[in-house]
C-alpha positions in Angstrom: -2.0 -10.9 -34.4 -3.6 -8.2 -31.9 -3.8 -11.4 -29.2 0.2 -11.9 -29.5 0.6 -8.5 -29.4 -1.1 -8.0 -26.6 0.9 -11.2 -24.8 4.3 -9.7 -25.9 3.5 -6.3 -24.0 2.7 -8.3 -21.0 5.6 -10.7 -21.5 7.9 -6.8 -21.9 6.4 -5.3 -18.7 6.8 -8.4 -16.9 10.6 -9.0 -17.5 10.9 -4.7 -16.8 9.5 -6.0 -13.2 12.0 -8.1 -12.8 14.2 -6.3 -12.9 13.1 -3.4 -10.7 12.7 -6.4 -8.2 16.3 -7.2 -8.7 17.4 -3.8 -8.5 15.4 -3.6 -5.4 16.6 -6.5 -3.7 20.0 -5.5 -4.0 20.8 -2.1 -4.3 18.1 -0.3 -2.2 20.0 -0.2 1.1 18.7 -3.9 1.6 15.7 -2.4 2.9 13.7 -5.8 2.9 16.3 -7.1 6.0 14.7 -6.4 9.9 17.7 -6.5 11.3 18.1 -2.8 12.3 18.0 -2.5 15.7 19.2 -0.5 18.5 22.8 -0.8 18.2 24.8 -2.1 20.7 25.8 0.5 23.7 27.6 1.1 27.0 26.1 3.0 29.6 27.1 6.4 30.0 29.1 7.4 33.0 26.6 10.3 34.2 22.7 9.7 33.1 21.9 13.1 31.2 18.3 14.3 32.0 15.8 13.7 30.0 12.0 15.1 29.0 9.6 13.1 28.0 6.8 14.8 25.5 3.4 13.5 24.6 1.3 15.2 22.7 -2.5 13.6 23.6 -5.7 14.8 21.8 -9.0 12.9 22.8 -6.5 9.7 23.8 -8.6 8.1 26.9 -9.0 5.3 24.9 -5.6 4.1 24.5 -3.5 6.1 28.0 -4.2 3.4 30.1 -2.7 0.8 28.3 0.5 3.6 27.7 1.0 6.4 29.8 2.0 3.6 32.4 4.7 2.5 30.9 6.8 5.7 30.1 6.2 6.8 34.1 7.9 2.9 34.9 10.6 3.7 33.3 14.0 2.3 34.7 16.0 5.3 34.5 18.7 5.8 36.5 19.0 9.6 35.4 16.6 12.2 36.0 13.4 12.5 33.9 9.7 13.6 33.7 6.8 13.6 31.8 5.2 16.2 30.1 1.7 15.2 28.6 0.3 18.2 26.2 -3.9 17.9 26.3 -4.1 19.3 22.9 -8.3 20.1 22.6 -9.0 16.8 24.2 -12.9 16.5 24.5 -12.5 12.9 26.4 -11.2 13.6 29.5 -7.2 12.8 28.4 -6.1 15.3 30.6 -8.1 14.6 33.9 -7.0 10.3 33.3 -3.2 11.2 32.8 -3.5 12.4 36.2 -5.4 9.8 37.8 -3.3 7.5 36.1 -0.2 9.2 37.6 -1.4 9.7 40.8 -2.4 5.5 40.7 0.9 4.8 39.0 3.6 6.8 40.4 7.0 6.5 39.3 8.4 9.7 36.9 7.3 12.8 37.6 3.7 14.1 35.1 2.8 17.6 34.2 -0.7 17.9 31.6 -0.5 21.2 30.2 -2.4 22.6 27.5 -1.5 24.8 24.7 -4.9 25.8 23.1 -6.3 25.7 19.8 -3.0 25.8 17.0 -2.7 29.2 15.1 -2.7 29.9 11.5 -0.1 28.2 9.9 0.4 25.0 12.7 -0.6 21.6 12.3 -2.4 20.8 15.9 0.4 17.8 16.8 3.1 20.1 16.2 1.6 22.9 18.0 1.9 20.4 20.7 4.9 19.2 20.7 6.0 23.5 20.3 4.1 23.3 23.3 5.7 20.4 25.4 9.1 21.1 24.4 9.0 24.9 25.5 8.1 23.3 28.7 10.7 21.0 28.7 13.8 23.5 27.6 13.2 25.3 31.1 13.7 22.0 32.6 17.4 21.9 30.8 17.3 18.5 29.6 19.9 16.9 27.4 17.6 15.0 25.5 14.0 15.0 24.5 12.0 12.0 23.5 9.2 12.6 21.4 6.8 9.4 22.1 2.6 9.5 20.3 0.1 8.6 23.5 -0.6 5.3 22.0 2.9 4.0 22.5 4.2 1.6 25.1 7.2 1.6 25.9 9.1 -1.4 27.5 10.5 -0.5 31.3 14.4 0.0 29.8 13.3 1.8 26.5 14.5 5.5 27.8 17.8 3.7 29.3 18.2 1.8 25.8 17.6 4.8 23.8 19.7 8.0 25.6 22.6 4.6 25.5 22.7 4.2 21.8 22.6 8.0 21.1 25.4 8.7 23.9 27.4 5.9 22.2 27.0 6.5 18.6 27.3 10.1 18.6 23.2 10.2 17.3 21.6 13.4 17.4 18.5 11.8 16.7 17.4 8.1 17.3 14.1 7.2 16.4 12.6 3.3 16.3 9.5 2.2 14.3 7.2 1.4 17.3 5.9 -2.8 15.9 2.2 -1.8 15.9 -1.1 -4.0 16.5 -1.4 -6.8 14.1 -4.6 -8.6 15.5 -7.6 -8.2 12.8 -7.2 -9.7 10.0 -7.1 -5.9 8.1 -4.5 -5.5 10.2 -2.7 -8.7 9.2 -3.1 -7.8 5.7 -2.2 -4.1 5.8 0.0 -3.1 8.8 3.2 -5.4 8.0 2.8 -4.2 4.3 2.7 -0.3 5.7 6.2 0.0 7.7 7.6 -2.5 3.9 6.7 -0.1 2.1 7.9 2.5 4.6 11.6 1.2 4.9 11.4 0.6 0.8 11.1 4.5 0.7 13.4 5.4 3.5 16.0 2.1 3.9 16.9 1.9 7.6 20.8 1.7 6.4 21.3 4.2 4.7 19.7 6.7 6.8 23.0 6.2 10.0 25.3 6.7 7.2 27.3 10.2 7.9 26.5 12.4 5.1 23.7 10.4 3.9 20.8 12.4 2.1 18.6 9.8 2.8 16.6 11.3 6.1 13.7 9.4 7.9 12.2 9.2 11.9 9.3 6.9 12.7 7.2 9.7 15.2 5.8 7.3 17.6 9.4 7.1 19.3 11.8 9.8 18.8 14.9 10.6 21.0 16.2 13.8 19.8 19.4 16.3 21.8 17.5 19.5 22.4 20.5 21.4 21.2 20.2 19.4 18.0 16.6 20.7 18.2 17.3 24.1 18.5 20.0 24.4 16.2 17.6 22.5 13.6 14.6 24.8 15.0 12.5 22.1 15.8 9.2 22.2 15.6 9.2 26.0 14.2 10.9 24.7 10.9 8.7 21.9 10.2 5.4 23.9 11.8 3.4 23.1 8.5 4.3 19.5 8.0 1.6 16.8 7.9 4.4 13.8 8.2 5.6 15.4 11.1 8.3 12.6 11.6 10.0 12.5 8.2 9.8 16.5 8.4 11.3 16.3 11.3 14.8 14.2 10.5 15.3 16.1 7.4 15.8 19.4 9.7 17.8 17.4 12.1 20.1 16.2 9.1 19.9 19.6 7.0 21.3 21.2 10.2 24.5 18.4 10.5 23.0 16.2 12.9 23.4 12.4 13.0 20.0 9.9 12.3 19.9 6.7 13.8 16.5 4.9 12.5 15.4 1.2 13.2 12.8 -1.1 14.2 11.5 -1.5 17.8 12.3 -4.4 20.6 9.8 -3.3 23.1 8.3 -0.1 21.8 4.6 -1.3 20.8 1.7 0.9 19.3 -1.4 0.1 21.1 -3.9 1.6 18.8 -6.2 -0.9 17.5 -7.2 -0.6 13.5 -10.0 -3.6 13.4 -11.6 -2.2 10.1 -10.4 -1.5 6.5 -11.9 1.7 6.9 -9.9 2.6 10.3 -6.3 1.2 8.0 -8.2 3.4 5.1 -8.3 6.6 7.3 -4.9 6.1 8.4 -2.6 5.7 5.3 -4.8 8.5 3.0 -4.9 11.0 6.1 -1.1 11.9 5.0 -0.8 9.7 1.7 -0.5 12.6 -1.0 1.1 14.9 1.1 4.0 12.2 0.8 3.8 13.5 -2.9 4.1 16.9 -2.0 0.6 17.0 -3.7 2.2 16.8 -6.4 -0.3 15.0 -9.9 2.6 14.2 -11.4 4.2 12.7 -8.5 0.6 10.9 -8.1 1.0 9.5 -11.4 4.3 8.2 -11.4 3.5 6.0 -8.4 0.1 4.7 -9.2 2.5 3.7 -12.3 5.5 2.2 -10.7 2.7 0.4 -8.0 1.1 -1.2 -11.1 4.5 -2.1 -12.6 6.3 -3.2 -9.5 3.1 -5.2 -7.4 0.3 -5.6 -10.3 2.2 -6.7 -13.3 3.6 -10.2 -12.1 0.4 -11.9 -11.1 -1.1 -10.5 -13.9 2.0 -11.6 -16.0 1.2 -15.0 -14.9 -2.9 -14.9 -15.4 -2.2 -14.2 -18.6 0.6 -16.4 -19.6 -1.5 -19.5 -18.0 -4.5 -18.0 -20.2 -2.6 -17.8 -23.3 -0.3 -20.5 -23.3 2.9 -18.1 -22.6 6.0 -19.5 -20.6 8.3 -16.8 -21.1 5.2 -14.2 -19.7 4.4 -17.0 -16.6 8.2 -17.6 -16.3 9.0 -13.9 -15.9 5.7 -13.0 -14.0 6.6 -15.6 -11.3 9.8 -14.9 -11.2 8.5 -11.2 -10.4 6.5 -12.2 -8.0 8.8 -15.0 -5.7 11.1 -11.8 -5.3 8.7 -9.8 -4.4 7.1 -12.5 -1.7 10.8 -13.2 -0.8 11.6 -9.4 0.3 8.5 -9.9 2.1 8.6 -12.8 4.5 11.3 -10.8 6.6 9.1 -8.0 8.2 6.2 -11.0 7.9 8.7 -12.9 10.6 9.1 -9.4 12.5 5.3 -9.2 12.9 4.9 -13.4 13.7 2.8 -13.6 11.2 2.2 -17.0 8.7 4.0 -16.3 5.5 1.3 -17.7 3.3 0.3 -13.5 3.9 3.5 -13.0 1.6 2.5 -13.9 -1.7 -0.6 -11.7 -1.1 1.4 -8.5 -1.4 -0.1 -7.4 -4.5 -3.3 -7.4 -3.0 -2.0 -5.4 -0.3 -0.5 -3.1 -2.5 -3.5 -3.1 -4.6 -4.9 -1.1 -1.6 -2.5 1.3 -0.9 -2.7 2.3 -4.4 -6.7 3.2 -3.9 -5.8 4.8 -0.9 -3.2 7.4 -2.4 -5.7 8.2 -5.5 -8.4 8.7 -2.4 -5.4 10.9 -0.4 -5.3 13.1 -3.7 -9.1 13.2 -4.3 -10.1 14.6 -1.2 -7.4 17.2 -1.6 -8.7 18.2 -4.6 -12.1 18.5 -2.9 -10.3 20.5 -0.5 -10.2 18.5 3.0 -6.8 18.0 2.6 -4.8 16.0 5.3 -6.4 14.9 8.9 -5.3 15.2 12.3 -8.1 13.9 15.5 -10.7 16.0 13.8 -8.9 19.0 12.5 -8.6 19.1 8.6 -5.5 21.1 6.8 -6.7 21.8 3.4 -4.1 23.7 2.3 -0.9 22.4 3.8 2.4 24.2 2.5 4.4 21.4 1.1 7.6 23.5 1.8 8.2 22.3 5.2 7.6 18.6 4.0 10.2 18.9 1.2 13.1 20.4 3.8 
């Protein structure tokens, strides 16, 4: 009696998962589809000027495989590049130069603001930084890019287009980032899934929408829209800068444009688990506004959503179940299915889709890890400065 008890609470939870998937595949903004991208523009009869910020910190590693690109850029408008060495230890500074002075092309200033004050997260003290720098320039536009981003030589031109012709006030596009390890294979496609799950890429360019989302690596923002939304002041405390960010933008009437990259690349290697590990706990619970009941409800819904149907169909094999296998691989081709899209975005084999679970499995441990080590007080990371008691207000707009 307990056995078939315990088979019809898997066969329940199982056919529940179906139907989130099926919810999910259809009515969350078809967030599984990659075919957001820049939308289709005309080029604007006067080029508006432009300002390029990039905050570095301790980034020697990665500039030279960067910083080139953004000073190739194929603009036929005026721009420059302002690169903010926040604390570097590792020479950034000094290379940006070198590399400028090699390079050529757009114009490079290095400035640097100092150490952040009470109350500023180091990137954003930064970008404060850069962007005051910028506004006595009198640019039209800003683009926010992270020093580990390359950009392809029309990426500006493509960008200031699609604002200019859909009336954006911001346009940001998730920068396709190094899928070479095999962590990375496992972990990175599975990061910007779970991402667009969250934030669907449709919904946020809809006028009115509440839905509000920027991916920072790439971020092409009006700098009136910046001031009216009092950007960065507004969002000074925010760990996810990016997501912090759009929601001012948005709160403040401006339009969001938000889609995958063509030739906007992160050049930041992850080879280890641990590197992946750092990365997605670093900001993980402050996505939950450090919130334990937040915490639980998604180490829930992760179990329900990703964990239940392969377990669903363990045990239905195990115990002779077809309605518990049926339903649990039912649960689980969905799942796979929404999958194999962003798996064909990253050229990557699809036999890495029916491994989700396993992927998700992780991210699950990393959240509980994000929480833990807030409750220990080291809160959220930045390049070696810790914020152990970040305000969630800011995140929360």
């Amino acid at each position: 009696m307990g056995q078939t008890a315990d088979v019809s609470a898997v066969v329940w939870s199982a056919a529940v998962s179906l139907a989130a998937w099926l919810w999910l595949l259809l009515f969350q903004g078809w967030f599984w589809r990659t075919d957001v991208r820049l939308p289709a523009a005309r080029d604007p009869e006067a080029w508006p000027d432009v300002c390029v910020v990039v905050p570095a910190r301790d980034e020697a590693a990665v500039l030279p495989a960067s910083l080139p690109s953004l000073l190739a850029q194929d603009y036929p408008g005026r721009a420059e590049v302002v690169l903010v060495d926040d604390g570097s230890t590792d020479g950034t500074g000094d290379l940006a130069r070198e590399l400028a002075r090699r390079q050529g092309g757009l114009p490079l200033s290095v400035v640097s603001p100092g150490e952040p004050p009470a109350g500023w997260t180091g990137k954003l003290w930064a970008v404060r930084h850069g962007m005051e720098l910028a506004r006595a320039r009198d640019p039209e536009y800003l683009l926010l890019t992270d020093a580990d981003i390359a950009h392809a030589p029309d990426s500006l031109r493509r960008l200031v287009a699609a604002a200019r012709t859909g009336g954006f006030d911001l346009v940001s596009q998730m920068a396709r980032l190094r899928v070479e390890s095999l962590w990375e294979r496992l972990v990175v496609p599975a990061f910007v899934y779970f991402f667009a799950q969250l934030y669907p890429f449709r919904r946020i360019s809809r006028p009115g929408s509440r839905t509000a989302a920027a991916a920072g690596g790439c971020v092409l923002l009006r700098a009136d829209a910046a001031a009216r939304a009092r950007i960065p002041d507004a969002v000074r405390q925010a760990v996810i800068d990016d997501v912090a960010v759009a929601r001012a933008v948005g709160r403040s009437g401006g339009r969001i444009w938000l889609g995958l990259a063509d030739g906007v690349d992160s050049v930041r290697p992850y080879p280890r688990l641990r590197d992946l590990w750092r990365m997605v706990s670093r900001s993980a619970y402050a996505q939950l506004r450090h919130s334990p009941l937040l915490l639980a409800g998604t180490v829930a819904g992760l179990t329900l959503v990703y964990l239940v149907p392969p377990a669903a169909v363990a045990v239905g094999v195990a115990a002779g179940s077809v309605p518990c296998a049926l339903l649990g691989g039912a649960a689980w081709l969905v799942m796979a299915g929404t999958y194999v899209p962003m798996l064909r975005y990253y050229r990557q084999p699809l036999w890495l889709a029916p491994l989700l679970p396993v992927t998700a499995f992780l991210y699950l441990l990393m959240t509980v890890d994000s929480a833990v080590q807030h409750r220990r007080g080291r809160g959220a990371a930045w390049k070696g400065r810790t914020y152990a008691r970040p305000e969630t207000a800011a995140e929360e707009g």
